[in-house]
C-alpha positions in Angstrom: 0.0 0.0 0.0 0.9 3.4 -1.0 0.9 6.1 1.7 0.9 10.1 1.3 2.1 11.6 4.6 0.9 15.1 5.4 3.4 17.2 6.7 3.7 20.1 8.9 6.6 22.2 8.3 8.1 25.2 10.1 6.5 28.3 9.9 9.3 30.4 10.2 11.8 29.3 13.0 13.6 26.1 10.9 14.2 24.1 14.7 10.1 23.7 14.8 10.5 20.5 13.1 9.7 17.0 14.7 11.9 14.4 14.2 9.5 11.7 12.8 9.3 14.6 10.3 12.8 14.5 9.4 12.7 10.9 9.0 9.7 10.5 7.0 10.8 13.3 4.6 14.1 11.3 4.3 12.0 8.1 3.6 9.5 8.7 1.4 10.4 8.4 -2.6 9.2 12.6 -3.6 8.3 14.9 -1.6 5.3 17.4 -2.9 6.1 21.0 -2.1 3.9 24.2 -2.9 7.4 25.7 -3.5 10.5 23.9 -4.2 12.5 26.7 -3.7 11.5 27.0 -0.1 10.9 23.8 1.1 15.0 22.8 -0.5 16.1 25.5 2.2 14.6 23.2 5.0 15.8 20.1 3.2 19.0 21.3 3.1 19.8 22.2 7.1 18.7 18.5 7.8 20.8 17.0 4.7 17.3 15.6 3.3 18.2 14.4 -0.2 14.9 13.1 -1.3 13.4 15.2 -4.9 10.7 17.1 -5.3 8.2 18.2 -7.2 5.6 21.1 -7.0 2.0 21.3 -6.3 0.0 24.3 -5.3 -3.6 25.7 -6.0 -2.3 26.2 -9.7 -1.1 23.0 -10.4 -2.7 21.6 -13.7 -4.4 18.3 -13.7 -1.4 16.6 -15.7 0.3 17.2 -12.4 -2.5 15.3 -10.6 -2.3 12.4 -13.1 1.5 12.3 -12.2 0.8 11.9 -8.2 -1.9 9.5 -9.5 1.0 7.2 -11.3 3.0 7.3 -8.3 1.0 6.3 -6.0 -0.7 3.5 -8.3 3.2 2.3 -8.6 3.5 1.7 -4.9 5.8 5.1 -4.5 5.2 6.9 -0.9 5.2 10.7 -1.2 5.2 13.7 1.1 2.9 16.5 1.2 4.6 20.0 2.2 3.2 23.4 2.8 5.5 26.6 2.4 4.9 26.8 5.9 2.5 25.3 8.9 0.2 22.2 8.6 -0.6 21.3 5.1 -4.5 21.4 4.3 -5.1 24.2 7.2 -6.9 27.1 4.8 -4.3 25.4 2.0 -4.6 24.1 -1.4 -3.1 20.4 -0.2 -6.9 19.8 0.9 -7.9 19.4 -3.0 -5.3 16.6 -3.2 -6.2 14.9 -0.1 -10.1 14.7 -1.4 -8.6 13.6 -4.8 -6.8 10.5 -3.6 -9.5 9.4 -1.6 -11.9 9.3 -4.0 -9.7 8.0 -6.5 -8.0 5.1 -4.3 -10.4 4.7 -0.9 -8.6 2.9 1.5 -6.1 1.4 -1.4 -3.6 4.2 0.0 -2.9 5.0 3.6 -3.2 8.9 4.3 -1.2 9.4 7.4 -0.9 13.1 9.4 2.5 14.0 10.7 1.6 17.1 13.4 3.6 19.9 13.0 3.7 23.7 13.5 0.4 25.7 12.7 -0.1 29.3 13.0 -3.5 29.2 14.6 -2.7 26.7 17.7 1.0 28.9 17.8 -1.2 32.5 17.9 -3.7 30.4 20.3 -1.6 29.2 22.8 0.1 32.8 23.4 -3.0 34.8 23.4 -4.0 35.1 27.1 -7.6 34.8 27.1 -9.9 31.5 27.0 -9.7 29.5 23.9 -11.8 26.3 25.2 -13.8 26.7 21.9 -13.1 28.6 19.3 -14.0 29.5 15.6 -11.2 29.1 12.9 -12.4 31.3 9.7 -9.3 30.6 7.6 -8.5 33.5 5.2 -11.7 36.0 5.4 -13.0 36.4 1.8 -11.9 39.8 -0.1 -15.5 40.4 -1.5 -18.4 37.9 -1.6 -19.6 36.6 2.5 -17.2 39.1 3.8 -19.7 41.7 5.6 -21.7 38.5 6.9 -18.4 37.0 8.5 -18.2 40.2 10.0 -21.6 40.4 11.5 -21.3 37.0 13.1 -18.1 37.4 14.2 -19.9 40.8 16.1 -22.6 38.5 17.9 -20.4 35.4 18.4 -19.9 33.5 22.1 -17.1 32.4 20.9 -13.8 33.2 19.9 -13.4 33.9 16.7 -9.9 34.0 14.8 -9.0 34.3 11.1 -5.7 34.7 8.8 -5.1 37.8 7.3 -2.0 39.0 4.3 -0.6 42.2 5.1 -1.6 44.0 2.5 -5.3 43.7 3.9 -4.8 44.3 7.7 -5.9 47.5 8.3 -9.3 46.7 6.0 -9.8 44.0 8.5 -9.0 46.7 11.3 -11.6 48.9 9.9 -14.0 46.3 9.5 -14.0 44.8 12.8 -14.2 48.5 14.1 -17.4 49.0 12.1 -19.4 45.3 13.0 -17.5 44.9 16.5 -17.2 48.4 17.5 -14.1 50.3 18.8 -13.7 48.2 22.7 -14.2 44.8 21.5 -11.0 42.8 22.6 -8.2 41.6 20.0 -4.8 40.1 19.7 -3.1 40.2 16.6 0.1 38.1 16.3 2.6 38.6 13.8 5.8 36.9 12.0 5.5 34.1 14.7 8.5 32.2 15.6 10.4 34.9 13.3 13.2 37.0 15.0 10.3 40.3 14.9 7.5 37.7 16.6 5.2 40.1 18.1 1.5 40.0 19.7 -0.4 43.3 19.9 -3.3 43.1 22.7 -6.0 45.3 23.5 -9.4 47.4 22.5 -9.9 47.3 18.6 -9.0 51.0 19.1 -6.0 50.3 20.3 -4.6 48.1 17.9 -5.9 49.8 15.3 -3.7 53.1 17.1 -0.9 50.6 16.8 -0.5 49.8 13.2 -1.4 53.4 12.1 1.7 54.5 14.1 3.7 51.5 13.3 3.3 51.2 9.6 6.5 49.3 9.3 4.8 46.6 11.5 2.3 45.9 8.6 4.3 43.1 7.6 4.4 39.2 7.5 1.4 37.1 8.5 -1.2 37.8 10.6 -3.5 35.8 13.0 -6.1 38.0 14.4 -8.0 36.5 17.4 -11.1 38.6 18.4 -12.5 37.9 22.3 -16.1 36.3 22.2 -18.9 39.0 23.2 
């Protein structure tokens, strides 16, 4: 039986790898990377000489059929993220419901935990996060407002990714659903030398960045306080 291990990869700080990581990665026959040029740099501090080959949301369906083969040959592959836990709001999800409905239980699909951004920004965040609400990456147009609005009434924390080029929209918008004293932490270039996390009133943080415009940078993981 074939298996595709899912693999989480550092997220910025190369150490956060597990050791059954390293092994596997060092097993397996290919190892399927959303870049190739970053996932080599991690390959290359822990001498892990096994190719690769790229697959990301882009990837065309010749690439698919290629995986396919492999795994119909008996070959055991890897599936890497740029960064984090693979399939987490991340394109390796489509390939995952691919080989399962093309193979079933013909090849073993086996998780490897890793880093993730969300437990990372969780576990530092100071408040209560018994349950929470994951959101992935909030959509630019289309559901946006209606995230929003629930994210205003929820019981529950609620905590989403946002690119740094969109931010301060989120800033405003939470501002405009949540109001200005709603409680937020924001945490930024985790495990990075500049790891940061900016608590307080959305007010506040908002304050923050529009002082701090160099800040605006890197990933963010914005957790907002349930009401």
């Amino acid at each position: 039986m074939a298996t595709l291990y899912i693999i989480g990869t550092p997220i910025g700080n190369l150490e956060d790898i597990t050791l059954r990581a390293i092994r596997v990665l060092k097993e397996v026959d290919l190892i399927l990377c959303e870049d190739t040029r970053v996932t080599k740099r991690l390959l290359s501090k822990y001498a892990i000489g096994t190719g690769t080959m790229s697959y990301h949301a882009q990837s065309k369906l010749s690439k698919v059929d290629k995986i396919f083969e492999l795994l119909e040959g008996g070959k055991n592959l890897a599936l890497v993220s740029d960064a984090g836990t693979p399939c987490i709001s991340d394109p390796g999800v489509l390939l995952v419901s691919q080989v399962l409905e093309k193979f079933g239980d013909a090849v073993s699909i086996v998780p490897i935990p890793g880093p993730s951004a969300l437990v990372t920004a969780l576990s530092g965040a100071g408040i209560s996060v018994a349950d929470f609400v994951f959101l992935g990456f909030i959509p630019h147009k289309k559901g946006r407002e209606t995230l929003f609005k629930e994210i205003a009434v929820s019981k529950r924390v609620m905590v989403f990714y946002e690119s740094p080029h969109r931010i301060e929209k989120a800033l405003e918008s939470l501002e405009k659903f949540c109001g200005t004293e709603r409680k937020i932490i924001i945490a930024r270039e985790l495990t990075k030398i500049y790891e940061e996390f900016v608590r307080g009133s959305v007010a506040e943080v908002r304050a923050f960045f529009n002082a701090n415009k160099d800040k605006v940078r890197g990933e963010f993981v914005v957790i907002v306080d349930r009401v």
